[in-house]
N, C-alpha and C positions, 0 to 999 in steps of 0.2 A: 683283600684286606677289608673287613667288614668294618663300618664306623656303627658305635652303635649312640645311644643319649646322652653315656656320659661323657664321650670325646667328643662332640659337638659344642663348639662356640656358643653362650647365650645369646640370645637377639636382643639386640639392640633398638629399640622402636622409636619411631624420630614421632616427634611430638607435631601434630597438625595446628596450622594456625585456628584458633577460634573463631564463629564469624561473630563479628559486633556488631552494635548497631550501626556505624561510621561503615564500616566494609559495605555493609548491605546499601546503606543512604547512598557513598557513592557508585555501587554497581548500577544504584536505580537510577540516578541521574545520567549516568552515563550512558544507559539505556535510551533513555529517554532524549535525550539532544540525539543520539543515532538514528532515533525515531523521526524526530522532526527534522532532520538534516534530508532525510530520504524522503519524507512525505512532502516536504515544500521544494524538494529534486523535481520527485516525480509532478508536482504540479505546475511546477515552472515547465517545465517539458512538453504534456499538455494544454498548457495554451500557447506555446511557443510551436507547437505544430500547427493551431488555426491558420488556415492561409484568409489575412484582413479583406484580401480582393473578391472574395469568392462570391460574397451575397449582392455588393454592389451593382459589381458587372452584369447578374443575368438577368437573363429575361422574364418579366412576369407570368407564372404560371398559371394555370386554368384555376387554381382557386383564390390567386389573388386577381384575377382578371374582372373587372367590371362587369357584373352581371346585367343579361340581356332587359330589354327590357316589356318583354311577352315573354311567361313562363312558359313551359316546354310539359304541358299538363295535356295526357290523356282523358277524357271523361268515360267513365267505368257506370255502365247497369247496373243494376243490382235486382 
């Protein structure tokens, strides 16, 4: 049984919402607090990993160490 165009149903087309201005304002804000929800996440998180003890505790390194006091100077000919 071959159907041809004119035993075919008409379509029916559902109508799309329009975007407005209001649709768009809130998509963007909604956006945007996702944004900052995640960016002040992730920033809490980074300094919530600093470990506070780390720099107290060590020991002072060769360049915060008191330097000598005779320089360590080769003299060079020329």
């Amino acid at each position: 049984m071959a159907v041809g165009a004119e035993g075919a149903p008409p379509v029916q087309g559902t109508l799309a919402r329009p975007v407005t201005v209001g649709w768009f304002l809130k998509r963007s804000l909604l956006a945007v607090v996702i944004l900052i929800v995640a960016m002040g996440g992730l920033a809490w998180l980074t300094y919530a990993s600093i470990d506070p003890n780390t720099d107290i505790d060590a020991p002072p390194t060769a360049a915060k160490a008191a330097p000598d006091s005779a320089p360590r100077v080769t003299p060079v000919e020329l």
